[in-house]
C-alpha positions as CSV (number, residue, x, y, z in Angstrom):
1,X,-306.1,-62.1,107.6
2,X,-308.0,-60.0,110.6
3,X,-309.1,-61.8,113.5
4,X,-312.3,-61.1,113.5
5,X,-312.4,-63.1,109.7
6,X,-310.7,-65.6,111.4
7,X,-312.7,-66.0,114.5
8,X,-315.9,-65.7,113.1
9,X,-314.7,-68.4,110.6
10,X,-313.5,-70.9,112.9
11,X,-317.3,-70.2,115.0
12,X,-319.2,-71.1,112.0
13,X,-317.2,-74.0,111.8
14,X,-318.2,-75.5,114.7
15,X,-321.9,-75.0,114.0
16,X,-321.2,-77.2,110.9
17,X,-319.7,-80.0,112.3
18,X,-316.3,-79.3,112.5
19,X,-314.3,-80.1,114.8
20,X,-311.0,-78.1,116.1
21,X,-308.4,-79.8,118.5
22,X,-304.9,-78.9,119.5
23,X,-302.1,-81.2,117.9
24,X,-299.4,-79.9,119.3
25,X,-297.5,-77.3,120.7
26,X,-297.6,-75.2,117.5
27,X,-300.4,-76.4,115.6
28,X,-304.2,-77.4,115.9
29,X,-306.2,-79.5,113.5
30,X,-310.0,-79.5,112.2
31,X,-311.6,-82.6,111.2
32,X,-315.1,-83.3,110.2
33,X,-316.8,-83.7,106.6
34,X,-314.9,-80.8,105.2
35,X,-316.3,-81.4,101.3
36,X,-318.0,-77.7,101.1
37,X,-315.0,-76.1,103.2
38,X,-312.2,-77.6,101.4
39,X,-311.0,-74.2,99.6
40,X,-311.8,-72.1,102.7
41,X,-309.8,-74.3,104.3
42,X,-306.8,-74.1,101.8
43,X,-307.5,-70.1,101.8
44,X,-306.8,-70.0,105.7
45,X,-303.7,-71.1,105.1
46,X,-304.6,-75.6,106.1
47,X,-302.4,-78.1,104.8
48,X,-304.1,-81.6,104.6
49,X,-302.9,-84.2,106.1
50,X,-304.2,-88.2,106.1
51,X,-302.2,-89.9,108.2
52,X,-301.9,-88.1,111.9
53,X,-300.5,-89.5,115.2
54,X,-302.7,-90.7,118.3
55,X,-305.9,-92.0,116.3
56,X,-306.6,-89.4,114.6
57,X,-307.5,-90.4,110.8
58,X,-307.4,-86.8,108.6
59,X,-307.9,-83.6,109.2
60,X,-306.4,-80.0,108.4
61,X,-303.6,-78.8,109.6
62,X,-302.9,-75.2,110.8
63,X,-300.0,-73.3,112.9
64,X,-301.6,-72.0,116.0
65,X,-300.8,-68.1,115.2
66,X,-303.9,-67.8,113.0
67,X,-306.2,-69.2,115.8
């Protein structure tokens, strides 16, 4: 996947309510009310996951390479 895809993926995300936070070193995660974004999420390569550490409920998982 380009960069550009990505990027402008990840900015229309944020004008829709998603969030995106590091998790850790390797990863970052995107929470929010992903119902219409579930498949693009999936496409982009997410893995979702409902039990993360340090309060956070759910969200999507990703490996910080494709940020």
């Amino acid at each position: 996947m380009n960069n550009f895809f990505t990027s402008y993926l990840f900015f229309k995300m944020s004008i829709t309510g998603l969030t995106i936070t590091d998790y850790s070193e390797k990863s970052f995660v995107v929470r929010g009310k992903d119902g219409p974004y579930k498949s693009a999420l999936e496409q982009l390569g997410g893995k979702y996951n409902s039990r993360l550490r340090e309060g956070i409920n759910s969200g999507w998982i990703f490996m910080s390479q494709i940020r």
